[in-house]
Backbone as a ProteinNet text record, in pm:
[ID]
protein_1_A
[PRIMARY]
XXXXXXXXXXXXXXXXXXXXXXXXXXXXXXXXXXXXXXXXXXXXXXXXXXXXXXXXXXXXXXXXXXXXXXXXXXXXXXXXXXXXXXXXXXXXXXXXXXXXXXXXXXXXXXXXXXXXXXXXXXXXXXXXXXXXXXXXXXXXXXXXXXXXXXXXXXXXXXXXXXXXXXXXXXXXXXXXXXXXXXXXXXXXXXXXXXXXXXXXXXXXXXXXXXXXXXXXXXXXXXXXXXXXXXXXXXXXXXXXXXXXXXXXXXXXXXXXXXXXXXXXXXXXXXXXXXXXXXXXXXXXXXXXXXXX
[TERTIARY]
-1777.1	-1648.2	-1538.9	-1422.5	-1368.7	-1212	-1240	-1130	-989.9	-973.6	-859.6	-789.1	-851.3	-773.6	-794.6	-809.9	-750.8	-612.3	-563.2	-410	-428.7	-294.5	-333.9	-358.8	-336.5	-345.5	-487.4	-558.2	-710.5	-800.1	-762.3	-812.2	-875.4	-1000.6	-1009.3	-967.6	-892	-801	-911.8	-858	-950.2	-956.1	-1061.1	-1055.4	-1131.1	-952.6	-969.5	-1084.8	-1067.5	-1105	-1272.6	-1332.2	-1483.5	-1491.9	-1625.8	-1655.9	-1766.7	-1799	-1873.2	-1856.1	-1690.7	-1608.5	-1593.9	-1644.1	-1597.2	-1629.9	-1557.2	-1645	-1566	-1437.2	-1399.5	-1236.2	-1168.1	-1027.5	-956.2	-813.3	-755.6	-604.8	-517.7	-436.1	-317.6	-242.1	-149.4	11.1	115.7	273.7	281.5	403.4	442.4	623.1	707.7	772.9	846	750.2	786.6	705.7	705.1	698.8	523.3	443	288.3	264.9	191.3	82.5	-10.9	6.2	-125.6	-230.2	-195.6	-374.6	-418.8	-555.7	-542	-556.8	-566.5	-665.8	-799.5	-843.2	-988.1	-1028.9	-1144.3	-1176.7	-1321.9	-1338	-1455	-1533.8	-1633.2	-1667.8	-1570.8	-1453.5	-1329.7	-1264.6	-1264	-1172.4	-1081	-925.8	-854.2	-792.4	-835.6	-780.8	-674	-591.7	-505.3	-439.5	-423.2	-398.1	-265.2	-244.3	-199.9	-78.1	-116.8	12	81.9	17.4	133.3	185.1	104.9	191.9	337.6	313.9	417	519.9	461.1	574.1	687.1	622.7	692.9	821.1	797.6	881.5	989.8	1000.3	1047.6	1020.7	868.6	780.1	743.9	770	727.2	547.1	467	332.7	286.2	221.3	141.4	28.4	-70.5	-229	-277.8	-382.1	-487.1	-590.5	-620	-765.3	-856.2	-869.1	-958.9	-1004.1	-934.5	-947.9	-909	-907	-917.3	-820.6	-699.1	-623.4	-462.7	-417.1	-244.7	-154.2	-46.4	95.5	185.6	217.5	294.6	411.3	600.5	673.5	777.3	798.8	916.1	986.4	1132.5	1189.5	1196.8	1145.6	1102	1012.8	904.4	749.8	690.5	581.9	510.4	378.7	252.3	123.6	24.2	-80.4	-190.8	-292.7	-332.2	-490	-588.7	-728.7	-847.9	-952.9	-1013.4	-1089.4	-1217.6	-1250.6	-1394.6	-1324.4	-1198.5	-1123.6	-1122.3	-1095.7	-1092	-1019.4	-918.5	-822.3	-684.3	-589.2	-439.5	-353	-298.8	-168.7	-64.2	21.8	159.7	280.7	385.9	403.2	549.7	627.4	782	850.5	915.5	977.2	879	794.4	656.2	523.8	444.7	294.7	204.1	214.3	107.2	-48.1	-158.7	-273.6	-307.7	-361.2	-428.6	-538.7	-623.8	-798.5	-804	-862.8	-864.2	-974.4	-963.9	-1105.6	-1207.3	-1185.2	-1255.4	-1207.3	-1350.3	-1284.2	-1192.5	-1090.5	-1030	-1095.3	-1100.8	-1175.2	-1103	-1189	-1163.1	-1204.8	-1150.4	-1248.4	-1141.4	-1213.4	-1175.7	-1052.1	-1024.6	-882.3	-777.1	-811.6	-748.7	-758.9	-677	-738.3	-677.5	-735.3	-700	-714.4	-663.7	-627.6	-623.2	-670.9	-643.2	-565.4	-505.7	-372.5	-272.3	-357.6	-332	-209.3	-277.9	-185.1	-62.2	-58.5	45.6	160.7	105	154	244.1	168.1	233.1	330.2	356	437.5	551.9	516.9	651.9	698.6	632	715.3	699.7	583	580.9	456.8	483.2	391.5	294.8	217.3	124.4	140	118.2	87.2	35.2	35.8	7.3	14.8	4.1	40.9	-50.1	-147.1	-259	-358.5	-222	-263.3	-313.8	-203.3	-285.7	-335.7	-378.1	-469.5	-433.6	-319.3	-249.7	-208.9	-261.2	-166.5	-69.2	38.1	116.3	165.1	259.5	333.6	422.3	561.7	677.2	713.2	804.8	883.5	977.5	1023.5	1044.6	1208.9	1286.1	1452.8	1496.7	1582.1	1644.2	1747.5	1781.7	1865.8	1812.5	1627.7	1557.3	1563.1	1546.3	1523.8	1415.4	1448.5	1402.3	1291.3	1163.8	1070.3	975.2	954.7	887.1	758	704.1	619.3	640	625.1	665.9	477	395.9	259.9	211.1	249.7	202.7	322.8	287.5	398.6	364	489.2	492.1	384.7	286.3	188.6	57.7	65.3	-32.4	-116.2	-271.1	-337.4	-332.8	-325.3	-338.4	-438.4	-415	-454.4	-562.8	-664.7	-792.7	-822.7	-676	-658.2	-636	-574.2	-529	-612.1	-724.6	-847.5	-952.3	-1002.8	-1117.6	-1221	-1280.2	-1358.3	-1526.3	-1518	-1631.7	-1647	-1495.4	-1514.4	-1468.8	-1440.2	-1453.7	-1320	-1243.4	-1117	-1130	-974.5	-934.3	-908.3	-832.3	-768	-645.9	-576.3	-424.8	-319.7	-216.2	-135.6	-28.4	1.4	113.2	222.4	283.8	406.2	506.9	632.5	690.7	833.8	919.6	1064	1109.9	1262.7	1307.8	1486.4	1553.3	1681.9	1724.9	1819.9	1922.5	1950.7	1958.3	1961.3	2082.9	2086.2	2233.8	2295.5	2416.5	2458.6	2473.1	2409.6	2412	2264.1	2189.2	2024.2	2076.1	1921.5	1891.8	1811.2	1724.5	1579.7	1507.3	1391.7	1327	1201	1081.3	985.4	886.5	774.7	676.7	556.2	454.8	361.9	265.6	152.2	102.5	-56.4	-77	-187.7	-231.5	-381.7	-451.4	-406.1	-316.8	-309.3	-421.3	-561.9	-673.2	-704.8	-760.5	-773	-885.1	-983.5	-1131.4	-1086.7	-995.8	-1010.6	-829.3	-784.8	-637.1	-638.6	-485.9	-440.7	-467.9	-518.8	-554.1	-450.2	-446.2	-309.9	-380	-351	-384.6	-293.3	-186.1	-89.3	54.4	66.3	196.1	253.5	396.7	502.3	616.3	671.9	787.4	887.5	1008.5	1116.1	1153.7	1119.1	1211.8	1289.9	1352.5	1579.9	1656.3	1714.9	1818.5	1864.4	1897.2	1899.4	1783.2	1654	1564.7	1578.7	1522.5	1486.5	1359.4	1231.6	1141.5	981.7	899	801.3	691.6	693.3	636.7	483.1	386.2	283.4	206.1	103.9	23.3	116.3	201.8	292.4	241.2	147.5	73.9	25.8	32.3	-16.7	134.2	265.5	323.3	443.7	355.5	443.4	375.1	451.2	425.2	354.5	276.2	171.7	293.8	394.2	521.1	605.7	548.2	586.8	490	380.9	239.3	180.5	205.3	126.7	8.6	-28.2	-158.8	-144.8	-264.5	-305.1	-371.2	-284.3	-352.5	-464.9	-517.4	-686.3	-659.2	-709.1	-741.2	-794.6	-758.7	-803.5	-935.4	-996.4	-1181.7	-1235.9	-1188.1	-1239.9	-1354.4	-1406.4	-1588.9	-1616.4	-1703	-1791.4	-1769.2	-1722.7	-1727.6	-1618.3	-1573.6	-1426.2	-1309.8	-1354.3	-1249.3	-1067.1	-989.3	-871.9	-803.6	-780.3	-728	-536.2	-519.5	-339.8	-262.9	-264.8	-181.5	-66.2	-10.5	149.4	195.8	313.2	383.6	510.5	549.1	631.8	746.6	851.6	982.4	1059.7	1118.5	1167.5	1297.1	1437.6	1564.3	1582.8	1580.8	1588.9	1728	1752	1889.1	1844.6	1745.2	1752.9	1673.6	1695.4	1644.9	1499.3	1459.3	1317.1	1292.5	1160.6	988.6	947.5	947	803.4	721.5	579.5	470.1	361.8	368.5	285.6	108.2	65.6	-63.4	-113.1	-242.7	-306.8	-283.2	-232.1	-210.8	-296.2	-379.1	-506.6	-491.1	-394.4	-328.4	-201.3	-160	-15.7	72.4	-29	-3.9	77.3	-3.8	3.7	157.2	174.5	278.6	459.4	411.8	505.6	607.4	608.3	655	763.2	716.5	802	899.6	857.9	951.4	1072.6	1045.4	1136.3	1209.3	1185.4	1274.6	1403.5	1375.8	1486.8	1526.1	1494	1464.2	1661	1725.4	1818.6	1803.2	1699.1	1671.4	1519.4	1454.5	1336.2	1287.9	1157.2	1128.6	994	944.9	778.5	732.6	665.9	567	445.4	402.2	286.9	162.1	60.1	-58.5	-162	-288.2	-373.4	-482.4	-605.8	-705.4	-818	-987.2	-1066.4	-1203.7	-1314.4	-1399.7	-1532.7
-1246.6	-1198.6	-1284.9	-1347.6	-1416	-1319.8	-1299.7	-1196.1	-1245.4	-1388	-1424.8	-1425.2	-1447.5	-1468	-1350.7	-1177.5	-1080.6	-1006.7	-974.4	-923.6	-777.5	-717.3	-580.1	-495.2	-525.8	-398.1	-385.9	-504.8	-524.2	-459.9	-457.9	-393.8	-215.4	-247.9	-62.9	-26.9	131.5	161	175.7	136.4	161.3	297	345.8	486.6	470	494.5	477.9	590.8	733.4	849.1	777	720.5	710.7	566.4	609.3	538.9	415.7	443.8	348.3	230.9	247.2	145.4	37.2	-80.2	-196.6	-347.8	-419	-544.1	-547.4	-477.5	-495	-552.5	-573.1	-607.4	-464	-489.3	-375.1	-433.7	-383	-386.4	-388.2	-483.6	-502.8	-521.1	-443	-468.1	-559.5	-582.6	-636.1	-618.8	-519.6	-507.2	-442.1	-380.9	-278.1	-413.5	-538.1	-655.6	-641.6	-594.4	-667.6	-773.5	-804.6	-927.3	-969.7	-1061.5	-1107.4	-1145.6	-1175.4	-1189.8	-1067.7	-979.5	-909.8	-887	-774.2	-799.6	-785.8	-843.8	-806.4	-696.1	-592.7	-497	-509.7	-605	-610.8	-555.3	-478.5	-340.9	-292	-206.6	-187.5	-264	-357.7	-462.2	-549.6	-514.8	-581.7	-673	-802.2	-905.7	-944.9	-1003.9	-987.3	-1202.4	-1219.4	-1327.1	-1409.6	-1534.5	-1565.4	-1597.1	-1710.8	-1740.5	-1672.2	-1613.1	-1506.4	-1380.4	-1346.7	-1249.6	-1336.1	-1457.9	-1480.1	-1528.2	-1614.3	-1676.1	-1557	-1418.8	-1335.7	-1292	-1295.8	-1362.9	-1366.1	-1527	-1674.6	-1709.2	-1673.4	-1808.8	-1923.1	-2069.3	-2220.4	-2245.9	-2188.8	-2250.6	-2342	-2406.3	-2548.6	-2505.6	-2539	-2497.8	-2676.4	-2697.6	-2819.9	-2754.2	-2781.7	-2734.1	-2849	-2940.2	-2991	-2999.8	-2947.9	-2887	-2721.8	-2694.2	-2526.3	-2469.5	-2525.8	-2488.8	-2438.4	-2389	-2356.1	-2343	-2399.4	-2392.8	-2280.9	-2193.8	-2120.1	-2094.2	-2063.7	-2080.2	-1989	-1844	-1853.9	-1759.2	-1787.7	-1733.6	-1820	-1731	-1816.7	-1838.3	-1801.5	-1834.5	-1917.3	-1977	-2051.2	-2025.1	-2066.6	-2073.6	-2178.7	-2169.7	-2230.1	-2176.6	-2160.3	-2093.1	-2165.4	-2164.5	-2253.6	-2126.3	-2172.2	-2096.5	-2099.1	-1935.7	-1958.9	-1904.5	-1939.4	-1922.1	-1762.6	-1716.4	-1561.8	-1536.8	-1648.2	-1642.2	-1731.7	-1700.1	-1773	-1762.3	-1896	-1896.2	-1864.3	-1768.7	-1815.4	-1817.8	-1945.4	-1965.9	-1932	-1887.5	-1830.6	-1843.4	-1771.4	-1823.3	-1816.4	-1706.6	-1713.1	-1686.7	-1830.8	-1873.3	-1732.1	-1705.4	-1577.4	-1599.2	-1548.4	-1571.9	-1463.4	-1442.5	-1282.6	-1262.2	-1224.5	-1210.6	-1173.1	-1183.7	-1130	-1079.8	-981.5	-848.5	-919.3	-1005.4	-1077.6	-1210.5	-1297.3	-1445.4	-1529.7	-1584.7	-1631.9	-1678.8	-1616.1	-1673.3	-1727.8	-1845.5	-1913.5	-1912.2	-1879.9	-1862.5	-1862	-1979.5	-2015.3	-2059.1	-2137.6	-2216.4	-2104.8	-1997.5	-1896.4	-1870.4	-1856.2	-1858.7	-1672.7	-1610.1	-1486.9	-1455.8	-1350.9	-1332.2	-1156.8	-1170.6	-992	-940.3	-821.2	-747.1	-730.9	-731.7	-763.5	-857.9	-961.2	-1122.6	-1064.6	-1067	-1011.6	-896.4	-804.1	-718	-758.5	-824.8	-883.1	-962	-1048.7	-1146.6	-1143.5	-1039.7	-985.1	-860	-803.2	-664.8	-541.3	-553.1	-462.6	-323.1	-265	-144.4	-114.9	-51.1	-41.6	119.4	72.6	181.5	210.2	328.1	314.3	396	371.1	449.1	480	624.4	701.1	673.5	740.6	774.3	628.6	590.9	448.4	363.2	382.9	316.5	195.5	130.8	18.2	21.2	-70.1	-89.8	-165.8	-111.6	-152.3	-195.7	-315.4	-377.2	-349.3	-277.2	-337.7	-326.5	-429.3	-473.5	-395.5	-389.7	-269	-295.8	-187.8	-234.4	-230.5	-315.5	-358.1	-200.2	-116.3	-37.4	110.9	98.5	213.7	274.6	403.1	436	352.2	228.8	199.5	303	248	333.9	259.1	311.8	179.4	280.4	207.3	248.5	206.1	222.1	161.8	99.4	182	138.5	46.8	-15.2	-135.8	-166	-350	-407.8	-343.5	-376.3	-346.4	-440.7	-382.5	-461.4	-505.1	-420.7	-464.3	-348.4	-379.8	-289.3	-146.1	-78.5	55.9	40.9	38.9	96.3	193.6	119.8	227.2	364.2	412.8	564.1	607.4	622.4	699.9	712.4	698.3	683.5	810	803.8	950.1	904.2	974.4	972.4	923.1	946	864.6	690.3	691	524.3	465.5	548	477.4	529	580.5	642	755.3	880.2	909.6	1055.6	1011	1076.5	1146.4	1087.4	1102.8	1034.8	1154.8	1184.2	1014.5	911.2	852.2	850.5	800.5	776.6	729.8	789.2	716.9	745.8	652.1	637.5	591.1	631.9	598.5	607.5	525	534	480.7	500.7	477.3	599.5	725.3	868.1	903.1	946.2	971.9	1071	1067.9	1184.3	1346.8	1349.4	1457	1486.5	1491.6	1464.8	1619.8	1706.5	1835.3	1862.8	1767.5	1794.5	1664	1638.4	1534.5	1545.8	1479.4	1478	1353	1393.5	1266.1	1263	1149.6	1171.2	1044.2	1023.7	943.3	972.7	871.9	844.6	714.9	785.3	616.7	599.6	434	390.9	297.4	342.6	250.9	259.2	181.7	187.6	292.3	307.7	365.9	516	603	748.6	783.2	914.2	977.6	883.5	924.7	865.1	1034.8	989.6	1103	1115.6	1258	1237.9	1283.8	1210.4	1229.1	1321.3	1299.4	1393.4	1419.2	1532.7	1581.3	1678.3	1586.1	1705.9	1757.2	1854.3	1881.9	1951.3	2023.1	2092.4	2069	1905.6	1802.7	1851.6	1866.9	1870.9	1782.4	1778.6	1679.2	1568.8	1629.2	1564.8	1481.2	1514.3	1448.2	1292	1206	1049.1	993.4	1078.3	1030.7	1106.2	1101.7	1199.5	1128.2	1189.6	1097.2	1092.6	1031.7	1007.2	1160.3	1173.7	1305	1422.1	1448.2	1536.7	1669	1664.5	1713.6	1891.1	1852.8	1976.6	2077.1	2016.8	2082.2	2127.7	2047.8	2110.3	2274	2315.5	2451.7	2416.4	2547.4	2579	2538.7	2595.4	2605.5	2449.7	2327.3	2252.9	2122.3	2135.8	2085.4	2142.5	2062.4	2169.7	2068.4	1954.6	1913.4	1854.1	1890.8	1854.2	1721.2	1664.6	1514.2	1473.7	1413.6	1347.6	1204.2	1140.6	1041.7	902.7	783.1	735.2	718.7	678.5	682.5	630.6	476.6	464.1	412.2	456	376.3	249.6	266.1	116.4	-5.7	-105.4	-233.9	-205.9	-115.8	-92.7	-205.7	-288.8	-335.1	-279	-371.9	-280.2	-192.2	-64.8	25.8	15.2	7.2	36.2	206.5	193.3	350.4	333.6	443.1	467	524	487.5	622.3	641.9	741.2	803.1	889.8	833.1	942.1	973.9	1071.2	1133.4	1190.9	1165.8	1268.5	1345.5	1458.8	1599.8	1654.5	1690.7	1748.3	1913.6	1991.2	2142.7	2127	2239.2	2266	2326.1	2342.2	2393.6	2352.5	2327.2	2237	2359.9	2413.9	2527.6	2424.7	2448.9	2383.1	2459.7	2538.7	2675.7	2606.9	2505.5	2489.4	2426	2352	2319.1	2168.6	2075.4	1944.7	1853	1761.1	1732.2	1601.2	1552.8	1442.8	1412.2	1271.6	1234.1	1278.7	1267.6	1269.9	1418.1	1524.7	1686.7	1661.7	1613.2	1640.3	1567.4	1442.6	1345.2	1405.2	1481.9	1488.6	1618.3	1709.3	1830	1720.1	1655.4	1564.8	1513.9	1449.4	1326.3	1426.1	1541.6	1619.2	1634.4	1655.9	1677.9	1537	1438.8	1343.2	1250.5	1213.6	1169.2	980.1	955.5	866.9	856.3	741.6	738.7	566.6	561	467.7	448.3	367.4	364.3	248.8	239.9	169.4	138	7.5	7.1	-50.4	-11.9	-63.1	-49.1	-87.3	-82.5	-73.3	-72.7	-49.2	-6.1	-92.7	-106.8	-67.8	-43	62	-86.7
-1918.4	-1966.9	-1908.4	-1964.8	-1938.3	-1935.1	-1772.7	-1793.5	-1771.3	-1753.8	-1787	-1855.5	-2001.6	-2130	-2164.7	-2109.7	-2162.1	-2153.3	-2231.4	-2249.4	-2185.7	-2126.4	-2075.5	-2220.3	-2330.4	-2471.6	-2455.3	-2450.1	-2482.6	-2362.6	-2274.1	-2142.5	-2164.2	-2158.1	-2134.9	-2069.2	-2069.3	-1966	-1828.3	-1712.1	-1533.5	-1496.1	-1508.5	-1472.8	-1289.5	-1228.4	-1086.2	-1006.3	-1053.7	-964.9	-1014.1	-1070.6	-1128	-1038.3	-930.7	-823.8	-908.2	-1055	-1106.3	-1180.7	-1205.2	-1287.7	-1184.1	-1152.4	-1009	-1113.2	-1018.9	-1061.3	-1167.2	-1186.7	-1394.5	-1349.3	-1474.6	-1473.2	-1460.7	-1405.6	-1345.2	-1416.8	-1531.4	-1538.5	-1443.1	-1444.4	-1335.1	-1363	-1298.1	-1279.8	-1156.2	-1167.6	-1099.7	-1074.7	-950.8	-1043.8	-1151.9	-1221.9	-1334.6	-1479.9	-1386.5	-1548.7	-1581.8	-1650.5	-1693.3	-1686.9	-1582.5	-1581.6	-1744.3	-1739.2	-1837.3	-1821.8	-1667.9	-1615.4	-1519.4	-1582.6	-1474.4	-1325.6	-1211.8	-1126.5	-1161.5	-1041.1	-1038.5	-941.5	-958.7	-837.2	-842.8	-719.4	-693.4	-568.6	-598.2	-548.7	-447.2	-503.6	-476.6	-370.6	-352.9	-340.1	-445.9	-381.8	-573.6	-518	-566.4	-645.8	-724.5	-653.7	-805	-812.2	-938.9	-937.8	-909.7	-851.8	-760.1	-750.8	-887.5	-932	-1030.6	-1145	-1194.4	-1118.2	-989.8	-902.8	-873.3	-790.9	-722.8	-775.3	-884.1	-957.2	-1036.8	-1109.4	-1100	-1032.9	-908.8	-797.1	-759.7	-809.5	-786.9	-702.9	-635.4	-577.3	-638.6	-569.9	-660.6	-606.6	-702.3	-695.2	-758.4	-652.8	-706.9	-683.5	-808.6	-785.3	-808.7	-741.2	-765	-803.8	-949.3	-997	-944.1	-932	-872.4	-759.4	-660.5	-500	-478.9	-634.1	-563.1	-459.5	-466.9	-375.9	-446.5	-413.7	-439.2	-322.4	-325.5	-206.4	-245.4	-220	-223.5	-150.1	-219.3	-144.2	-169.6	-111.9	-152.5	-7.6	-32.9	71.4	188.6	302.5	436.5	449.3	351.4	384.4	282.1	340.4	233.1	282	189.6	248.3	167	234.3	156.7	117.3	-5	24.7	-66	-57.3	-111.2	-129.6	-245.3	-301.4	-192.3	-156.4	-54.5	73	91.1	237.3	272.5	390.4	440.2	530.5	563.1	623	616.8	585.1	532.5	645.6	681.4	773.3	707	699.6	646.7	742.4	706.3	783.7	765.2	854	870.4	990	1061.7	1171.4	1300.4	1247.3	1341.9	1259.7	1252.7	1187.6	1209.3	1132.6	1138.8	1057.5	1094.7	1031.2	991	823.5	806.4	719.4	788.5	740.7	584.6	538.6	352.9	405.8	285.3	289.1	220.7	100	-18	-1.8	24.2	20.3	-121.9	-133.7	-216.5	-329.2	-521.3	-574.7	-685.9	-709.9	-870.9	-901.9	-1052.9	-1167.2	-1300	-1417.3	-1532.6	-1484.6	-1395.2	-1371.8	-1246.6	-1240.3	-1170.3	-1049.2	-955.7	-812.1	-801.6	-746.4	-733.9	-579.2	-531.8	-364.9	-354.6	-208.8	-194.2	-198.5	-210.9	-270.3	-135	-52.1	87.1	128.6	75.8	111.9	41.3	-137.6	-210.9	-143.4	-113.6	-6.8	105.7	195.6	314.8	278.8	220.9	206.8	88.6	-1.1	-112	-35.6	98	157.8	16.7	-7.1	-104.3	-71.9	-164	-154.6	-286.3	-276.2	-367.4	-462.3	-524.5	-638.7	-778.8	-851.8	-979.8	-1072.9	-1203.2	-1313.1	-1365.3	-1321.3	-1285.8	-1450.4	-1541.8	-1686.1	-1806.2	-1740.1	-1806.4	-1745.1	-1639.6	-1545.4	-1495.2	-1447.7	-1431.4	-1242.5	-1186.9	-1069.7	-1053.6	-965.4	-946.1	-781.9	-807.8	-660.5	-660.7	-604.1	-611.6	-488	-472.7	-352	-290.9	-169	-117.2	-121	-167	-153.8	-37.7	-64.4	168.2	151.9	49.4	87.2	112.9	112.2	123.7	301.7	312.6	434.7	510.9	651	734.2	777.5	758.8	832.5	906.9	1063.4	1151	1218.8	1269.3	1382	1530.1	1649	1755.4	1787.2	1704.2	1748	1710.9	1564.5	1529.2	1398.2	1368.2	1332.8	1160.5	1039.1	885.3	863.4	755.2	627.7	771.7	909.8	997.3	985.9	1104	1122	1224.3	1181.3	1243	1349.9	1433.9	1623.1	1619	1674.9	1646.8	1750.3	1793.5	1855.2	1737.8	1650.4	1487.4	1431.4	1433.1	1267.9	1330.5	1233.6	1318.4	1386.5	1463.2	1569.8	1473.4	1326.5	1322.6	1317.4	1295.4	1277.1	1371.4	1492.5	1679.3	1707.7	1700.7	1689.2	1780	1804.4	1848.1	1778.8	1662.6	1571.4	1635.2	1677.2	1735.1	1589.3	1607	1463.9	1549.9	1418	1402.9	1464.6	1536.5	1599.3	1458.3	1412.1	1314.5	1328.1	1334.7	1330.5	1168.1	1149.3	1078.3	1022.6	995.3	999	852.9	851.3	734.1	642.6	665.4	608.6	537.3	418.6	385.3	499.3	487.8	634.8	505.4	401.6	341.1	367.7	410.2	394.8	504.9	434.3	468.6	565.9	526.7	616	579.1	629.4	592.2	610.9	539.4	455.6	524.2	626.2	604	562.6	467.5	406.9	419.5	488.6	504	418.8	328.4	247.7	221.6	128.8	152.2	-12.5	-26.6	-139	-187.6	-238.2	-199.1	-414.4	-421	-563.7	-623.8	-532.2	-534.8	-600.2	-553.5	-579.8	-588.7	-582.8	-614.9	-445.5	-486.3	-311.3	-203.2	-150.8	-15.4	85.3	78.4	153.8	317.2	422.4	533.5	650.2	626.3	669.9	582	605.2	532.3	618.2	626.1	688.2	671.3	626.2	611.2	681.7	596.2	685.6	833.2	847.2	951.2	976.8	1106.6	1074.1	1084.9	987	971.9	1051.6	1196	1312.2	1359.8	1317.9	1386.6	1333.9	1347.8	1352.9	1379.9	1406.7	1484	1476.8	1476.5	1477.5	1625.2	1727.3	1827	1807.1	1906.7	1922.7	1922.6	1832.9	1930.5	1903.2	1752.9	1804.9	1700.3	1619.2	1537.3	1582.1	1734.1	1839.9	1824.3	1831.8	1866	1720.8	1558.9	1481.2	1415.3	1376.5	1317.4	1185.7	1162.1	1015.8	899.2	889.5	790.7	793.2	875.6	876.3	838.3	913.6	900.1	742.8	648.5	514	483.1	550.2	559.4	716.6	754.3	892	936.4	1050	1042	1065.5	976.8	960.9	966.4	1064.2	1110.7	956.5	939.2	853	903.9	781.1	763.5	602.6	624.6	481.7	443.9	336.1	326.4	417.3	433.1	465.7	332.6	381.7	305.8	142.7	192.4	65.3	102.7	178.5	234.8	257.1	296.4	359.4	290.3	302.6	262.1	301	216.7	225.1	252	374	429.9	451.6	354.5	344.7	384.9	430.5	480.6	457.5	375.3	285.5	374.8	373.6	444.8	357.6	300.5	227.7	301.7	265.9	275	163.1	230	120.6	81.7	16.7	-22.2	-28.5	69.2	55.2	224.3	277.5	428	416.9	277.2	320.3	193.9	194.8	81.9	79.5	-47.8	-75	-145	-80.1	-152	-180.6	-329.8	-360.1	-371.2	-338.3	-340.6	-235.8	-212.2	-94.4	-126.2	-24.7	-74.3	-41	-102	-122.1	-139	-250.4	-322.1	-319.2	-335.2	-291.6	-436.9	-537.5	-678	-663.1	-569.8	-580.8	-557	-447	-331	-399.4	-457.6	-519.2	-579.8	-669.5	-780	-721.7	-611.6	-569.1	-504.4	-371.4	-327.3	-375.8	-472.6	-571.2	-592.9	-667.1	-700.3	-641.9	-489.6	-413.4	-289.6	-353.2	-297.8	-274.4	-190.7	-157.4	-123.5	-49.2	-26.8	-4.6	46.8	119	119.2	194.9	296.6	289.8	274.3	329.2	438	515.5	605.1	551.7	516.3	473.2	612.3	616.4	706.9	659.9	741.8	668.8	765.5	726.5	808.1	724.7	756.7	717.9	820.3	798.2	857.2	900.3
[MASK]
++++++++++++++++++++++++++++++++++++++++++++++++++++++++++++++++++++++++++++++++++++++++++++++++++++++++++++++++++++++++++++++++++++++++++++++++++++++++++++++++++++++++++++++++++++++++++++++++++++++++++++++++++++++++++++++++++++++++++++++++++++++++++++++++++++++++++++++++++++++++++++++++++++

């Protein structure tokens, strides 16, 4: 199958929650814009291609089909990557190196890269448009609520005290800061899930009816929030074996009401999303990641 030269119309739609669909093309934004080339998800690891991600952009890529390689540039960063490779320098005011889950592949003229790299270096977040089966990137606005960790750096790996105790962990709840709040903001909202392509996004912790005043959710603090605040309890990440890296989000929300009723059990980010936004003023995400 030459899944290059398919258009997203022609694409069967990706039915994400079905653990048997892999290995296929994955309709892709970018953005809000459609790709024409898709990703790839190979045994849920996604792919996505290289140069129509970036150039999207206004990254300047140069690919060498005959050395399998492309330069990529935009902003302050540039990089290199070669088909086969599993690890990319990119380089900015400080050379950073970052492992790919899936070594770099070409194919039919196309060099494609983990969603990972894409991620890190557009400051973007992951997502998708469930019903028609399409993922999506978009880049994060500089005017969204600041949301940090003091435990580890944005688009890095999660600290193996946080993950659950089967995959060598701890399962100690997130340390998370965050600033830029309208000064009308009610209460505030945090939601950390796995944005992984394999299944719904899982929501690992959910918290609400913040106060206003707060700024911060400390280390380990999971012990000391209330049932009426805690409406999912923190579970440690734990993602399959060989799914490669999982993208964990974390969602801050400014509310415009002092209290979240949430009349069901929250399971899914999908569940949780849609009450949020509602009363949603601003918000923020942290992206990380972490693989088993």
């Amino acid at each position: 199958m030459d899944i290059n030269r398919m258009k997203p119309n022609s694409i069967e739609v990706y039915e994400m929650s079905n653990d048997l669909h892999r290995n296929t093309p994955v309709p892709l934004k970018v953005n809000g814009k459609s790709m024409t080339t898709p990703a790839i998800n190979i045994n849920s690891k996604l792919l996505v291609p290289l140069q129509e991600v970036f150039e999207s952009v206004g990254a300047r890529v140069k690919v060498n089909e005959t050395f399998t390689t492309a330069t990529v540039r935009i902003n302050d960063f540039s990089f290199q990557v070669a088909a086969g490779e599993t690890q990319v320098t990119i380089s900015e005011p400080d050379s950073t190196t970052l492992s790919l889950d899936h070594p770099v592949l070409y194919e039919d003229g196309e060099l494609f890269v983990s969603v990972r790299l894409a991620l890190t270096v557009l400051k973007a977040k992951l997502g998708r448009e469930s019903e028609a089966g399409i993922v999506t990137i978009e880049t994060l606005p500089e005017n969204d609520l600041k949301v940090t960790s003091p435990a580890f750096e944005a688009w890095g790996n999660i600290p193996q005290r946080f993950v659950q105790h089967s995959v060598g962990g701890e399962n100690i709840s997130l340390p998370i800061k965050w600033t830029g709040a309208p000064t009308n903001t009610k209460s505030f909202a945090v939601v950390v899930y796995d944005a992984h392509i394999l299944h719904e996004y899982w929501v690992h912790w959910a918290v609400v009816n913040i106060d206003s005043n707060t700024a911060e959710i400390a280390e380990n603090a999971t012990e000391s929030l209330t049932g009426q605040q805690q409406i999912k309890p923190y579970y440690g990440m734990q993602p399959a074996e060989l799914t490669g890296d999982h993208a964990y989000q974390i969602a801050v929300y400014a509310l415009d009401i002092e209290r979240v009723e949430v009349p069901n059990q929250v399971v899914f980010f999908e569940d949780l999303a849609p009450i949020l936004d509602s009363h949603t003023l601003a918000s923020g995400t942290l992206v990380s990641f972490f693989q088993s």
